[in-house]
C-alpha positions as CSV (number, residue, x, y, z in Angstrom):
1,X,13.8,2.9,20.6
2,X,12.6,1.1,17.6
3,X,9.4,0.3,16.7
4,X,7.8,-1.8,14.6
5,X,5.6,-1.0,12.0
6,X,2.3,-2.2,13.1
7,X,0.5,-4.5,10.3
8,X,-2.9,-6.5,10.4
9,X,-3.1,-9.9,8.2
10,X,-6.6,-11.0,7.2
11,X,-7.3,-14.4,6.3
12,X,-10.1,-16.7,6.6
13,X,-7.6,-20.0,6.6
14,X,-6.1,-20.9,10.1
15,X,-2.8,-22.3,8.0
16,X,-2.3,-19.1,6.4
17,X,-2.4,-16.8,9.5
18,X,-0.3,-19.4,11.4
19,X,2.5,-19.2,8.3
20,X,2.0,-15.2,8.2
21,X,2.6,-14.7,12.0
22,X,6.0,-17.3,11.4
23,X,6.9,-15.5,8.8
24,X,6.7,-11.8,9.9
25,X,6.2,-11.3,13.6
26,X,9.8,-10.4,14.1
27,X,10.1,-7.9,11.5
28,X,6.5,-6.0,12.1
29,X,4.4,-6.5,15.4
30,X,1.5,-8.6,13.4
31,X,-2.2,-8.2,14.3
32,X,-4.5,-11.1,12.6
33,X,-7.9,-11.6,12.1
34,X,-9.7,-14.3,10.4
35,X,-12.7,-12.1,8.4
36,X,-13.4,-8.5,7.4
37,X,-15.5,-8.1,10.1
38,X,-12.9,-9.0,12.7
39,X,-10.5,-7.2,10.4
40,X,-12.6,-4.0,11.2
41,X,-12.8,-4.7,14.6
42,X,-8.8,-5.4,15.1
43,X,-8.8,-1.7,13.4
44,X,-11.0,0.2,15.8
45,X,-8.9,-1.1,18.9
46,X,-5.8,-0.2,17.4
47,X,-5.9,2.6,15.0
48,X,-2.0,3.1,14.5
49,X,-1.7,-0.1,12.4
50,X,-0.2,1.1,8.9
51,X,-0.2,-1.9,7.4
52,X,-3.4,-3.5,6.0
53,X,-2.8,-7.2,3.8
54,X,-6.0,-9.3,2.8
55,X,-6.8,-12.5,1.7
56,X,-8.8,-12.1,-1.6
57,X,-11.5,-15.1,-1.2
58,X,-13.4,-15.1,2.1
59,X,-17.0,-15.9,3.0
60,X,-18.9,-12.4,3.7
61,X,-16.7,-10.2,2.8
62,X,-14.0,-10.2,0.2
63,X,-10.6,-8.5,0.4
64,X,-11.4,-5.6,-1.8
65,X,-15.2,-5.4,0.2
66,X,-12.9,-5.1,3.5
67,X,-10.1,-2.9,2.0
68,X,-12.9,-0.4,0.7
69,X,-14.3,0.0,3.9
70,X,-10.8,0.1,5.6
71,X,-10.1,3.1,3.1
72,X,-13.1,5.0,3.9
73,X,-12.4,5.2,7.5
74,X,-8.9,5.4,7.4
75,X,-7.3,6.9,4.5
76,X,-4.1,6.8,5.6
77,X,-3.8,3.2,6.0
78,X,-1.8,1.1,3.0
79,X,-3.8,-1.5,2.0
80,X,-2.2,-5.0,0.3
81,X,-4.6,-8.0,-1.7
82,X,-2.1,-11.7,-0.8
83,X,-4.3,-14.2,-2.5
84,X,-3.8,-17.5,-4.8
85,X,-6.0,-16.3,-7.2
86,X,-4.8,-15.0,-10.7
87,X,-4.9,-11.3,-11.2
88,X,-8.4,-10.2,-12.3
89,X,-9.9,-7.0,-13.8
90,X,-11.3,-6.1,-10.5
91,X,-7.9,-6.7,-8.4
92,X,-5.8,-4.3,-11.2
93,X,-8.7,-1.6,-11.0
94,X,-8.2,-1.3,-7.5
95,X,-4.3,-1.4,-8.2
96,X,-4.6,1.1,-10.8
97,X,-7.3,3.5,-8.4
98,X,-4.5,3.5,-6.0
99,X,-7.3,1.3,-3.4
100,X,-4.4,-1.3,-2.9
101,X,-0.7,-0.6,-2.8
102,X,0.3,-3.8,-4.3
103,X,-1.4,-7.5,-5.1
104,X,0.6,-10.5,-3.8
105,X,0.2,-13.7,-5.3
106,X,0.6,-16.9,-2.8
107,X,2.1,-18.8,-1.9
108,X,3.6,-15.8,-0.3
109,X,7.8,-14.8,-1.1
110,X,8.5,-13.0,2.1
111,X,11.3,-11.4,0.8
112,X,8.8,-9.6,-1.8
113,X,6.3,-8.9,0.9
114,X,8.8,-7.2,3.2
115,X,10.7,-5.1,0.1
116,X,7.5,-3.7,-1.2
117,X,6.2,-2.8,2.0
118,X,9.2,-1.1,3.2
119,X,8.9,0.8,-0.2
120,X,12.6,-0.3,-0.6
């Protein structure tokens, strides 16, 4: 039997969840939540998700404040920024400290998403 790689989409904007789920729910079984806080919640229910992709900009907490905290509980998780922003300073540190995997730039290319995370 296979199964899915198990990722977890965090964004604050209803539209980009929505297009997410479209987009990659029948390639990877897709958990979403729509803060950091819910992010960390989705986490502690189901601590087999691999797959960890923020959203950059969202009130609270940003992507690399939930990705940190993701990172310190579970190391072992792979940790993507998807965001419309440009690339900063403080999105390539975390690139280059190895924090995230990769930073995506939206709108999204699924084709990218999916080649990158497959590590094909």
């Amino acid at each position: 039997m296979d199964t899915k790689t198990k990722l977890l989409y965090v964004d604050d904007e209803e539209m980009n969840v929505f297009l997410f789920e479209m987009n990659f729910s029948t390639k990877y079984e897709v958990y979403v939540a729509r803060s950091g806080m819910e992010g960390l919640e989705v986490l502690d229910k189901n601590p087999d998700i691999e797959v960890v992709i923020s959203d950059m900009k969202m009130p609270v907490m940003t992507g690399l404040e939930f990705v940190k905290l993701v990172k310190e509980k579970y190391s072992n998780i792979k940790c993507y920024i998807l965001s419309g922003y440009e690339l900063n300073e403080e999105i390539q540190s975390a690139v280059d400290s190895k924090l995230i995997e990769h930073y995506f730039r939206k709108p999204m290319i699924t084709q990218d998403i999916e080649r990158i995370i497959s590590g094909s």
